[in-house]
N, C-alpha and C positions, 0 to 999 in steps of 0.2 A: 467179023465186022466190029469197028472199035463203039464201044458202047457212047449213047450221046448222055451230053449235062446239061442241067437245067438249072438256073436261077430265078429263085422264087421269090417275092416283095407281097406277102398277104397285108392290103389295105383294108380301110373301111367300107370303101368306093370301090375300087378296083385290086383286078390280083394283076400283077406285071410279070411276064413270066421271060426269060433270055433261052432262048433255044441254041445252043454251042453251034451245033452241025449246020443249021441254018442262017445264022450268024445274024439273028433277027431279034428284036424286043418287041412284043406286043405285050395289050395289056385289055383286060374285060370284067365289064362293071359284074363287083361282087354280088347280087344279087338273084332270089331268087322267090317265084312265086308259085303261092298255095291254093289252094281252091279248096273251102270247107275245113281249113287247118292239116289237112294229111295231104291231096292229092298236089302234085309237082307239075306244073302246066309248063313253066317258062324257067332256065336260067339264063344266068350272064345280063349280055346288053337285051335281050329281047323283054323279059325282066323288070330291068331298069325302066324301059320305056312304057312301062304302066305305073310307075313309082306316082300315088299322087291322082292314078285316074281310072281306078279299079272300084267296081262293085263292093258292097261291104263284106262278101263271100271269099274273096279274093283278095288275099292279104302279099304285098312286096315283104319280105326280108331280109334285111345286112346281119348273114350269119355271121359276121365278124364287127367287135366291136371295142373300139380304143386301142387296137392292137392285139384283141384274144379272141381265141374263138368261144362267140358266145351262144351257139344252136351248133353242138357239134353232131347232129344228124344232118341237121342241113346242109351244114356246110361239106358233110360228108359227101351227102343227095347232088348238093352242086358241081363239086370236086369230078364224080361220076359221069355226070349228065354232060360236064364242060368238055373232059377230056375227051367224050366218043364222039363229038361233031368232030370231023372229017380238018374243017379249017384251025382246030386245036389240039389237033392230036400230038400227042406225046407218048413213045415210047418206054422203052426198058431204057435206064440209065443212072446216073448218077444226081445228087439235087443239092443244090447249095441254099438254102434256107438262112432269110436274116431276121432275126428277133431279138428284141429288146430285150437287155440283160437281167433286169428286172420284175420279171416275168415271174412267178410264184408257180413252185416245184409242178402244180395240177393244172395251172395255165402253161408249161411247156410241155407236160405230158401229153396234151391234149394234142398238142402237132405231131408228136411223134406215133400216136394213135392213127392221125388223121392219114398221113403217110402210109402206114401198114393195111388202115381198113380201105382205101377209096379207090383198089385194083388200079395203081400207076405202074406196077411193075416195079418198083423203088429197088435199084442194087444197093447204092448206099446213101446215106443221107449225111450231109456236113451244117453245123448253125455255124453264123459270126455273126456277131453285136451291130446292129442297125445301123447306130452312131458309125462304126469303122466301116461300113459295107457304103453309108452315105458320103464318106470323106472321102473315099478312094473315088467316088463317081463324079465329084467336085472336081478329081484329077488333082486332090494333096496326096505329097508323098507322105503318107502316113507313118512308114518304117521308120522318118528321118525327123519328123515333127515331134519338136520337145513340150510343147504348149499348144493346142487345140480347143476352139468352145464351137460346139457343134448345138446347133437346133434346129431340130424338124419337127415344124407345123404341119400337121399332119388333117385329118378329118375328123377324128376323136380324141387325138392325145395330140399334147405337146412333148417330146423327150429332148431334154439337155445331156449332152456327152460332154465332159472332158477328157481329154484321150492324148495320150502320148506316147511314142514309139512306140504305137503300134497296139496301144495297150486303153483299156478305158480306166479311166483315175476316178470318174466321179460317173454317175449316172440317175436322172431324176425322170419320170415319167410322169405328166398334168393330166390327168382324164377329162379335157375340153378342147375340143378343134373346133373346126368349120360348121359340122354339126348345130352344137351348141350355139356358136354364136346366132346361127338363121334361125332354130326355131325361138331364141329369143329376142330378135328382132321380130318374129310373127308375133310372138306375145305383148310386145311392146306398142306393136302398131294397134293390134287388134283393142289393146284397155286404153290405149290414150286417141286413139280414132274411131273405135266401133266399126274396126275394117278390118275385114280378113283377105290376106292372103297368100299364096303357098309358098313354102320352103323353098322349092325353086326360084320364085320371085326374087324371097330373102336373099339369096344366096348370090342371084345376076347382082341384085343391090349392091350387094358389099364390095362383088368382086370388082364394079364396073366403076362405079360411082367417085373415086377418089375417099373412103369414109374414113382414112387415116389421116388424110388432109383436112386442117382446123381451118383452114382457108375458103374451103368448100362450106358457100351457104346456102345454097338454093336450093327450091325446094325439088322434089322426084316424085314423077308421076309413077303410080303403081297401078296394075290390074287384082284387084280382088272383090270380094265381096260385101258389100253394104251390109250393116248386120241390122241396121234397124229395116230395112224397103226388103231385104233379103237377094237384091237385085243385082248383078253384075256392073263395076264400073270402072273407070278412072280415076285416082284418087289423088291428090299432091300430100307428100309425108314428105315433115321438115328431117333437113340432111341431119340437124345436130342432134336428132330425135335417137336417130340411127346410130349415130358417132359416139352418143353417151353409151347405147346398148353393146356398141363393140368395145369402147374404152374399155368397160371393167374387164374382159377377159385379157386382153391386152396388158392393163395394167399389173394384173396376178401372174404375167409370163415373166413382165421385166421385173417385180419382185422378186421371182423363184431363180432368174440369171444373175441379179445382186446377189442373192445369199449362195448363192452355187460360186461365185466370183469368191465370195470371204473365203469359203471353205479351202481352197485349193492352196496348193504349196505356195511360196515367193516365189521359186526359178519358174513351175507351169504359170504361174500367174505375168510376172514380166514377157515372157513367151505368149498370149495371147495379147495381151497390153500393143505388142508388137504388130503381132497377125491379123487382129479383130475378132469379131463373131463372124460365122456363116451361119446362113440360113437355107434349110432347104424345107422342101415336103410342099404338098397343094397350096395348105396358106402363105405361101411366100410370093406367091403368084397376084396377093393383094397390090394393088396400084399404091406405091409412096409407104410398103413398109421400110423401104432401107432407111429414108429420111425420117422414117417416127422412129424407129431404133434406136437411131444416132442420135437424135436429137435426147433420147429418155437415158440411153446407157453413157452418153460421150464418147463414143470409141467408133473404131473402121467395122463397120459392119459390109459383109459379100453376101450377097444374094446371088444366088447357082440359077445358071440357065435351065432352065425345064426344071424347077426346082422339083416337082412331084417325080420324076423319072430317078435323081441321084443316087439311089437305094439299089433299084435294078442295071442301074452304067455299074454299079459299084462292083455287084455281082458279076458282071459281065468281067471285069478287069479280073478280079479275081480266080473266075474259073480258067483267062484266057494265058493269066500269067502265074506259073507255078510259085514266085517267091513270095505270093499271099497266103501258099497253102498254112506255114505256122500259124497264119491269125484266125485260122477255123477249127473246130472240134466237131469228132463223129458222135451222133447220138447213142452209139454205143460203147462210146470212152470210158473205160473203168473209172477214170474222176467225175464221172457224170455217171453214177448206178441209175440214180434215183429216174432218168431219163427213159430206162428198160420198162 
């Protein structure tokens, strides 16, 4: 029997995973929940949907975080718990794993642990660079591309690639995504309204409302909670209230794509000058980022369809077409010891 492969996309949010043999992409929210700090009630989506509305006993966690894993028991516990449900099962095979290149020698050791301890059966396991696994799922020919600016908005992290045949030239990792931006929009609303409401809320907010558009001024009704009555209500928060709280993270991304822009050679540099930015990962799925982009860098910005998927298409191309195999490395590559 020919063994199957798998491609792996570990989120903050979500794992995405590409089944070869079934020729299918799903994907299931990272999470998982504890009862008393030890006991494991729920993983995955089941999990998720107490996120926000659990006893004080009964704690949700995203064992992965900014791109690492950060509770490598749990995430071990979930790894476990995910794969023996029947609708996720995954065999003995092969795994194609994409991480950020950037990644410090005990934050990549930590996958390769994760792999060995979580009973998958692992035959072998192969990484390639996020940035090139998200380019290919864009459908760029990456082998053929002399100038590339990749970035993926992510849930915790922002990463900038430059990449060229095939190759990454530059690579910058932001530790703030989607995350950050909600729970500080909660914090924002909560000190200049005396209004609490959940990260959820935040998050519809941002995603729904147009808050990259300067155009957009009215105001948005929210559900949260009155902190002076203690009472549940309706509440109108001004749009620009919101717009200031996302600016700043925003404005630190299009700083950190200028000075990534200086650094790069003349020939990559006229090469992207050419091509534009792409944008992919969950935050790109914001309403009117192409036109803040362009409007803040000057330049041809592409935003990717199902921009949070292009990580996992990417994998998929990869495993399905053998002349991506050179842009991947086995965790047990003698130039990679440090990885054993």
């Amino acid at each position: 029997m020919t063994k199957n492969i798998y491609g792996l996309d570990f989120g903050t949010y979500d794992l995405k995973i590409y089944d070869q043999k079934k020729n299918s992409i799903w994907k299931v929210k990272n999470a998982i929940a504890v009862k008393n700090k030890h006991k494991v009630i729920a993983a995955g989506d089941a999990a998720y949907a107490m996120h926000g509305k659990t006893p004080q006993l009964i704690q949700v966690i995203f064992p992965m975080q900014a791109g690492v894993i950060a509770n490598f028991e749990l995430m071990q516990k979930f790894m476990q718990i995910l794969f023996s449900k029947e609708e996720y099962k995954v065999g003995a095979g092969s795994y194609l794993i994409a991480l950020s290149p950037d990644l410090t020698k005990v934050e990549k050791r930590a996958f390769v642990q994760l792999m060995g301890y979580s009973k998958m059966n692992v035959q072998s396991a192969n990484i390639v660079e996020r940035g090139i696994a998200a380019a290919i799922g864009m459908g760029i020919p990456v082998l053929e591309e002399k100038g590339l600016f990749l970035v993926n908005l992510g849930g915790e992290s922002c990463e900038l690639s430059i990449i060229s045949q095939g190759g990454v030239v530059l690579n910058r990792r932001i530790k703030t995504g989607g995350v950050q931006m909600d729970q500080a929009i909660v914090n924002k609303i909560k000190h200049n309204y005396e209004f609490l409401i959940g990260q959820s809320t935040a998050e519809h907010v941002r995603k729904h409302f147009g808050m990259l558009d300067s155009t957009q001024k009215k105001d948005i009704l929210v559900a949260g909670k009155d902190l002076c009555s203690g009472l549940p209500k309706m509440k109108p928060v001004s749009a620009d209230t919101i717009r200031d709280t996302i600016n700043d993270f925003f404005e630190n991304y299009i700083n950190s794509i200028e000075a990534m822009l200086r650094r790069i050679p003349p020939d990559v540099q006229r090469q992207v000058t050419r091509t534009g930015i792409f944008l992919c990962g969950g935050l790109a799925n914001m309403e009117g980022i192409d036109s803040y982009f362009q409007e803040k860098l000057k330049c041809k910005i592409v935003v990717a369809k199902q921009p949070e998927l292009c990580v996992v298409r990417g994998l998929k191309e990869m495993i399905d077409h053998p002349k991506y195999k050179k842009l991947t490395y086995s965790m047990t590559d003698e130039n990679y010891r440090w990885l054993r």
